[in-house]
SEDRENMAR-930124 format. One record per residue: residue in one letter; x, z, y of N, C-alpha, C, O, CB in turn. Coordinates in pm, whole numbers, plus 50000, padded with zeros to 5 digits. Glycine has a CB too. Layout:
! residues N
AXZYXZYXZYXZYXZY
...
! end
This chain:
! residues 184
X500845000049882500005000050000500885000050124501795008150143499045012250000
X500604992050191501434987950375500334998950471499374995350539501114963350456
X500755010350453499795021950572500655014450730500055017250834500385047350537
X501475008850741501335004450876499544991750923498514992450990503114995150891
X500404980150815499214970150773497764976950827497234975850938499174968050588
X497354983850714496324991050707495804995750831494804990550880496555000350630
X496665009150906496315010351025496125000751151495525004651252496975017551044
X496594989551142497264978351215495674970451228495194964951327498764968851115
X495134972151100494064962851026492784968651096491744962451119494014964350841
X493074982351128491764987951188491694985551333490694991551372491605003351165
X492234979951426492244973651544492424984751622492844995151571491104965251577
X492084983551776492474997851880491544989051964491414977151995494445003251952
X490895001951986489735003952154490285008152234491065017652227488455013552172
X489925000652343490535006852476490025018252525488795017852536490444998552583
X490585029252561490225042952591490725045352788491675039152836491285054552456
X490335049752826490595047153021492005040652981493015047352959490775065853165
X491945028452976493125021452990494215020052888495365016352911493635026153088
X493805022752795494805029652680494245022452543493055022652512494655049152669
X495255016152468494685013352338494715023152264495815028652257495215003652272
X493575029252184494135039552130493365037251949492185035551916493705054852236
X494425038251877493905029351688492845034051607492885044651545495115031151556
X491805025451609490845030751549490695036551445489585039351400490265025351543
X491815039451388491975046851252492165063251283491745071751205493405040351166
X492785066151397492905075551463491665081351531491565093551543493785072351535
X490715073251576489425072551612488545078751533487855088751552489075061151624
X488695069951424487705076151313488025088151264487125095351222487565068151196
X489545093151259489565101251197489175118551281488925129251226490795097751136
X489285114551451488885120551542487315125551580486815136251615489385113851615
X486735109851550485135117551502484755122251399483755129351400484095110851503
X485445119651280485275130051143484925145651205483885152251203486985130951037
X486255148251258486755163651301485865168151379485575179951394488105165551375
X485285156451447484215167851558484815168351661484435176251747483925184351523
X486005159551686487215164051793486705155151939486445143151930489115158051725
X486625161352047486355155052172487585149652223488575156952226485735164052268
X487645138552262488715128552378488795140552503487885147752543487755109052455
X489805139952537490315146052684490565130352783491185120052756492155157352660
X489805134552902490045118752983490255133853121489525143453147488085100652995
X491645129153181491895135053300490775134153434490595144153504493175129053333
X490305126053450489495123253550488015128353544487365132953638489555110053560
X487575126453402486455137553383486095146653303484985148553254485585134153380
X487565155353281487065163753199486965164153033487705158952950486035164053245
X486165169653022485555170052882484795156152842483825154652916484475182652875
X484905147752767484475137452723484235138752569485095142152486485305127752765
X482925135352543482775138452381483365123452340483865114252405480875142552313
X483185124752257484505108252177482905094152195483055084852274485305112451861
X481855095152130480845080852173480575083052300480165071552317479295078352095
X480435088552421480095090652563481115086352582480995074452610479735103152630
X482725091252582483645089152634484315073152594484815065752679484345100752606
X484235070652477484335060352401483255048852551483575044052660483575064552205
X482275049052488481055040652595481445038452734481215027852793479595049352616
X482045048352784482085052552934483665045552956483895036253034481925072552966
X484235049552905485615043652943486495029352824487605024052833486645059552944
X485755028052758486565016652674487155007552751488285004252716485765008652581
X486444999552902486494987452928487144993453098486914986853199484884977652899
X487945006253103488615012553212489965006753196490655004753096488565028453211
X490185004353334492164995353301492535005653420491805009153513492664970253355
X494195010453384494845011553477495115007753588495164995453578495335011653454
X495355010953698496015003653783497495000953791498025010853741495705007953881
X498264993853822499884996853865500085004053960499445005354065500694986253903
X501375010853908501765017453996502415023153944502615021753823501155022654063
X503405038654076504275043754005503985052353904502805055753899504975048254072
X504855057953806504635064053692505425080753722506545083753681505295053653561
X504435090553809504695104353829504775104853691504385095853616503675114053909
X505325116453653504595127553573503995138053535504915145153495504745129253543
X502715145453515501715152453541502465168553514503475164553456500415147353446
X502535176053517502425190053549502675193953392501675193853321500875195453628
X503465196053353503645198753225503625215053161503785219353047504865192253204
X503435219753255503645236953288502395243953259502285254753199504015240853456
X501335235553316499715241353250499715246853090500275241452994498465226553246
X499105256553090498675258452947497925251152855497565255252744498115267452943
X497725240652902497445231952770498375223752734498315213352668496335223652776
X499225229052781500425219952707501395229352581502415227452514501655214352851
X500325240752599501045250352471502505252952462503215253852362500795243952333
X502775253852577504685252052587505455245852531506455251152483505445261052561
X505185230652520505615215652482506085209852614506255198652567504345205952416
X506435208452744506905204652812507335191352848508425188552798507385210452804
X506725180552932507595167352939509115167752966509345172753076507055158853046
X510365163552892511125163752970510775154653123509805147253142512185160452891
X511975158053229511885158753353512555145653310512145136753385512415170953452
X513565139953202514295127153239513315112753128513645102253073516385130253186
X512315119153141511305109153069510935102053119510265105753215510335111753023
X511085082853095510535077953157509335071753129509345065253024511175073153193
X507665071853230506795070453128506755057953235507345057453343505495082153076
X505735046153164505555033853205504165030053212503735021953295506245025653130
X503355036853109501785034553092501535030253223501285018153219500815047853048
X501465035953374500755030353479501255021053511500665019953618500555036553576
X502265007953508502994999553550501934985453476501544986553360504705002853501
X501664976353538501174959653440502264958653434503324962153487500314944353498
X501574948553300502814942553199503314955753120504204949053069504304934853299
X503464965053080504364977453033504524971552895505614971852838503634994553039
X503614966952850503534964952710504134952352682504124948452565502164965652657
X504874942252806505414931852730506904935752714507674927652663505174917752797
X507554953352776508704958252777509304960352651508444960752562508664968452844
X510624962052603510944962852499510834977652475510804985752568512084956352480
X510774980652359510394995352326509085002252419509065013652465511815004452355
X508214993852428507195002552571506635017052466506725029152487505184988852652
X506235011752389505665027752323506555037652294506115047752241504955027152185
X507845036652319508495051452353507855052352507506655050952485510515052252346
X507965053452611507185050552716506215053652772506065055152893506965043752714
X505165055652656503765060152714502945071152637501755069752610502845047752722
X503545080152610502935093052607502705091752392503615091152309501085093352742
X501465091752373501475093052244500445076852200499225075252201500775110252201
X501385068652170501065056452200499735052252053499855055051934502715046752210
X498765046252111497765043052052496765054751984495945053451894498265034351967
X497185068152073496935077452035496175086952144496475085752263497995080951982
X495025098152094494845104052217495585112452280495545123052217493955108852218
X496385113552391497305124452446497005136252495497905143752534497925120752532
X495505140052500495315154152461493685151552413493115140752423495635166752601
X493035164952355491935167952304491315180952354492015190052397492115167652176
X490085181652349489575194352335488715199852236487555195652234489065196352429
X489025207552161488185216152048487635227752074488405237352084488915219651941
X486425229752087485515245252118486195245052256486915254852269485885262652001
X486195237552355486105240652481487545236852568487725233252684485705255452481
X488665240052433489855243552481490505228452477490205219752395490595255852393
X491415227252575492105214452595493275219552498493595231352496492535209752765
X493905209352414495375206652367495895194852435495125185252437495495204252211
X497165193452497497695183352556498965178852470499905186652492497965187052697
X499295168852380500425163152338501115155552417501995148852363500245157052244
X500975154552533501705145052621503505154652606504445147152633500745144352820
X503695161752587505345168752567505325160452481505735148952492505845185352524
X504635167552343505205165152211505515149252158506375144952081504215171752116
X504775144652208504355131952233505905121452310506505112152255502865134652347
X506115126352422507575122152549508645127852423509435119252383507705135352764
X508715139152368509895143352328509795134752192510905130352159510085159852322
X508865131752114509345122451966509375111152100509765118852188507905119251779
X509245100952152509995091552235511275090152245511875080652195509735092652341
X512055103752340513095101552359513835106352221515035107252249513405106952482
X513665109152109514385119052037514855103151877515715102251790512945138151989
X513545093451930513665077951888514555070251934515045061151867512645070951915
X514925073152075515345063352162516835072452122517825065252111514535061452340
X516995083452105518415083452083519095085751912520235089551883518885095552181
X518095082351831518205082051685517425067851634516315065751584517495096451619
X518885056951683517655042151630517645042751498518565049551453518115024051666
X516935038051418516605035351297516845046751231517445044551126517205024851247
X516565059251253516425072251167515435079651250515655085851354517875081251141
X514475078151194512845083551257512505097451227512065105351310511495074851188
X512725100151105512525110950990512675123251058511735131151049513585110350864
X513615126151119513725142751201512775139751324511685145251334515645148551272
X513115133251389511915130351522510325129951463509475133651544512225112551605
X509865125851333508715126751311508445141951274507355147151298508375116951218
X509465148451217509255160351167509215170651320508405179951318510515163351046
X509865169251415510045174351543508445173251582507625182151601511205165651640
X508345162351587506765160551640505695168151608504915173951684506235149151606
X505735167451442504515180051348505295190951385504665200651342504275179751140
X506345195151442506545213151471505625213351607504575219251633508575220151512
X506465204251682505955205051856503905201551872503205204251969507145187151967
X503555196351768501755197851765501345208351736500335213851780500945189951673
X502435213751622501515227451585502065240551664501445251151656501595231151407
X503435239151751503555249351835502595245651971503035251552070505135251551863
X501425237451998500785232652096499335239752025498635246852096501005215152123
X498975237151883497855241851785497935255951817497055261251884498085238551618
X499135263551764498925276151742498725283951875497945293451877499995281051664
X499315280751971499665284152125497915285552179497465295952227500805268452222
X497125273252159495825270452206494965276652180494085281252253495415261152184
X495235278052011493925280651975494185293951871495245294951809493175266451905
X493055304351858493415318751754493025317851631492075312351577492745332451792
X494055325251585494675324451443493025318551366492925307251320495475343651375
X492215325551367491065321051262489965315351322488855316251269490505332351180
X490175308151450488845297451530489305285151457490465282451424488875294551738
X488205278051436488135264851343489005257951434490105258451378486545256851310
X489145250951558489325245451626490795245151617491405235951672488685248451717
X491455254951547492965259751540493505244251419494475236651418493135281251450
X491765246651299492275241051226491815228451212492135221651114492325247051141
X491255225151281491245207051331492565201851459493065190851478489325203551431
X492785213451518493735204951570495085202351464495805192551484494145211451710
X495335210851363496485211451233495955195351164496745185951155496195229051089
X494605194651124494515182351067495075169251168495905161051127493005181151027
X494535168851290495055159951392496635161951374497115151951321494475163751548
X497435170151397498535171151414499595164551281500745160151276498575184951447
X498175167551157498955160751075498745145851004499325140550910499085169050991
X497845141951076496985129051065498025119551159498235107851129495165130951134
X498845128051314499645117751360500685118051326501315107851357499735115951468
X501605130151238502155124051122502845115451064504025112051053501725122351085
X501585111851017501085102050889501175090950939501785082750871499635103250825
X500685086551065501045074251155501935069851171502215059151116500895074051252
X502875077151268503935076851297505155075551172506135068251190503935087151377
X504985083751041505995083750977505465071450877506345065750814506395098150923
X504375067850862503695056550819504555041150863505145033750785502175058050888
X504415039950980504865032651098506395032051003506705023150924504735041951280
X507055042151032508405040851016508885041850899510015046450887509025048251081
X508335038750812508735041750639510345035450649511175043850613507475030450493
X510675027950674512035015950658512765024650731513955024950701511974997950728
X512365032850834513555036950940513155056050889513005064850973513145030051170
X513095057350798513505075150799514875086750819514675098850811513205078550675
! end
């Protein structure tokens, strides 16, 4: 079985501007798990889905957001990250999905109320790619620590929500190390 193929096969909806893989999608409304969209909040995944699929970025420069909030579960962007998502064209760049946060993916969620933000965990497997080419394997494993030190941080020890964000955390994974089978 080709789990890149496969995932590849399930196409990507545009999310405020963002392709994000419908395999990831589905596996997001399984969970019950709500989309986080910065601009409004709480977005349940078919409202938010409906409401923003056909939302494009604008260009422009590429700040980076406040990484210090508590929903970032003390995952942190590095400061020398460069993100590109707001720029046209980003995606005809080489390597753009180191680049843009947690690519084809949602970059944060909310479960029972509470926001989780992977945008760190997310920048740090980026750069941790960009300086380990073709050996993926510790950077994917970095990634499942840095989700679930974002999981455990968010959410308490025995609220469900602790343990859907663990399935998410390990559902992107599976993507990512999916993705990179050839390069571990």
């Amino acid at each position: 079985m080709d789990v890149t193929a496969e995932i590849a096969d399930t196409g990507d909806t545009l999310v405020d501007g963002k392709p994000i893989s419908n395999f990831l999608l589905d596996v997001i409304e399984t969970h019950g798990i709500s989309i986080a969209d910065d601009d409004a909040g709480q977005a349940s995944l078919r409202d938010g889905l409906q409401r923003l699929k056909h939302t494009q970025l604008a260009a422009s420069e590429c700040p980076l957001p406040d990484s210090t909030t508590p929903d970032y579960g003390g995952i942190s962007i590095p400061a020398h990250y460069d993100y590109w998502a707001c720029q046209s064209g980003y995606k005809h760049r080489e390597h753009y999905a180191r680049h843009d946060f947690c690519t084809k993916s949602p970059d944060a969620v909310f479960l029972g109320g509470t926001k989780a933000n992977f945008r760190g965990a997310c920048a740090r497997h980026d750069l941790c790619m960009d300086a380990s080419p073709g050996k993926y394997g510790g950077c994917n494993r970095k990634l499942h620590e840095d989700m679930e030190t974002i999981c455990t941080d968010r959410y308490a020890a025995y609220d469900v929500a602790r343990y859907k964000c663990r399935d998410l955390r390990d559902t992107y994974w599976v993507v990512v190390t999916g993705t990179h089978l050839g390069q571990l």
